[in-house]
C-alpha positions, -999 to +999 in steps of 0.1 A: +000+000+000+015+035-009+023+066+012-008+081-012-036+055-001-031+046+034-030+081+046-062+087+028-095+094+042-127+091+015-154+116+028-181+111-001-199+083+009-201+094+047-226+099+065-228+130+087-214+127+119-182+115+140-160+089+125-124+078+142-095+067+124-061+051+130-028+057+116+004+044+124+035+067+119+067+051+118+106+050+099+089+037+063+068+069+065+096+095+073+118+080+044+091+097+020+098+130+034+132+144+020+155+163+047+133+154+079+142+163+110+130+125+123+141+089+106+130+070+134+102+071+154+065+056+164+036+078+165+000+066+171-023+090+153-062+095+160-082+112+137-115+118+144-136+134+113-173+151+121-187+159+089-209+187+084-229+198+050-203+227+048-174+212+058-151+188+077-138+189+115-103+171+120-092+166+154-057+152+156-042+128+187-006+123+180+006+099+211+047+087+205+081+091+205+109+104+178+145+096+176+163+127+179+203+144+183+208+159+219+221+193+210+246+188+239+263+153+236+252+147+198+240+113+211+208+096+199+180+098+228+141+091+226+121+122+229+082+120+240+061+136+217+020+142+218-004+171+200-037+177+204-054+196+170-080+206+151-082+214+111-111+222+094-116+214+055-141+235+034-151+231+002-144+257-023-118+277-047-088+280-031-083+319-046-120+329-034-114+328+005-091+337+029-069+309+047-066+305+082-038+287+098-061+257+107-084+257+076-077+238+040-097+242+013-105+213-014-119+218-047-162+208-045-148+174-067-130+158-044-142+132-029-111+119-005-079+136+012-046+125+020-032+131+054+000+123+050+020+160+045-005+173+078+004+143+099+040+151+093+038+188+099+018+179+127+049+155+145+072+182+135+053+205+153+050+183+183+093+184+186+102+208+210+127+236+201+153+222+226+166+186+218+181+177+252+181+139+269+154+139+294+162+141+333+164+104+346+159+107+383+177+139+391+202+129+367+211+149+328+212+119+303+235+129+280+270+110+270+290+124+305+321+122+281+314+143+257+302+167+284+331+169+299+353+174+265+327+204+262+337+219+298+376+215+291+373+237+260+355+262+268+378+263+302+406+267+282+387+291+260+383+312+292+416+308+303+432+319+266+405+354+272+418+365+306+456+361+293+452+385+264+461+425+267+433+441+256+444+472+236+438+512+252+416+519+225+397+488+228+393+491+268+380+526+263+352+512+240+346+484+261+339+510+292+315+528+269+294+498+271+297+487+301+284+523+314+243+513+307 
């Protein structure tokens, strides 16, 4: 089965109402998305679709976990990751209404959509700015060697800054802003 078809949802034949769906997000489906932050991962995603005359109410439950690089150590770690989301789909031209940052619009025609690009944006979304290892009781998880490689550099870094004659000029400047 492709990326294309099991990501889609067929919203023709529906009746109105609630209806829940299941997708599974895992490595196959990030290897279709070129440069992604993620290559491993498992994310359970619930959709649950209430269709309306007018339009359609997604609301998203992503429930997982993504492999990411601790921007300390530049290990591998396991980062927790859950969303809760809604996306509304209206029926319509595209160039006749304004778009809102949770609203699509699909051409009157269609009679299915494909979740695949918003399920990824979603788990992107759901990766928090920071990549650190997570606190295992009390403790920092990273690679303790590489963090103290880190802390002898920028030790000597310190050292090799207090050594230095600064020149007049330079020190005169540097009072200028120190004077706020």
């Amino acid at each position: 089965m492709s990326l294309k078809s099991k990501y889609n949802i067929e919203f023709k034949g529906l009746k109105e109402g609630l209806h829940d769906y299941q997708f599974e997000v895992n490595d196959k489906f990030f290897e279709h998305f070129e440069e992604s932050l993620v290559d491993n991962g498992e994310v359970n995603v619930e959709v649950k679709l209430e269709k309306r005359s007018a339009f359609l109410k997604l609301s998203f439950a992503l429930e997982g976990w993504l492999e990411l690089v601790c921007d300390r150590c530049l290990d591998n770690y396991q980062q927790d990751v859950s969303l809760e989301t809604e996306l509304f789909v209206k029926f319509g031209e595209e160039d006749e209404f304004e778009e809102g940052d949770n609203v699509i619009w699909v051409l009157p025609e269609e009679h299915a959509i494909n979740l695949a690009q918003i399920i990824y944006e979603y788990v992107t979304l759901s990766i928090p700015l920071r990549h650190v290892h997570p606190e295992e009781s009390g403790e920092n998880g990273c690679n303790q060697e590489m963090i103290d490689r880190l802390n002898n550099i920028t030790q000597f870094d310190a050292d090799d800054d207090e050594e230095e004659e600064i020149d007049p000029r330079w020190a005169a400047l540097k009072n200028l802003k120190n004077n706020n």
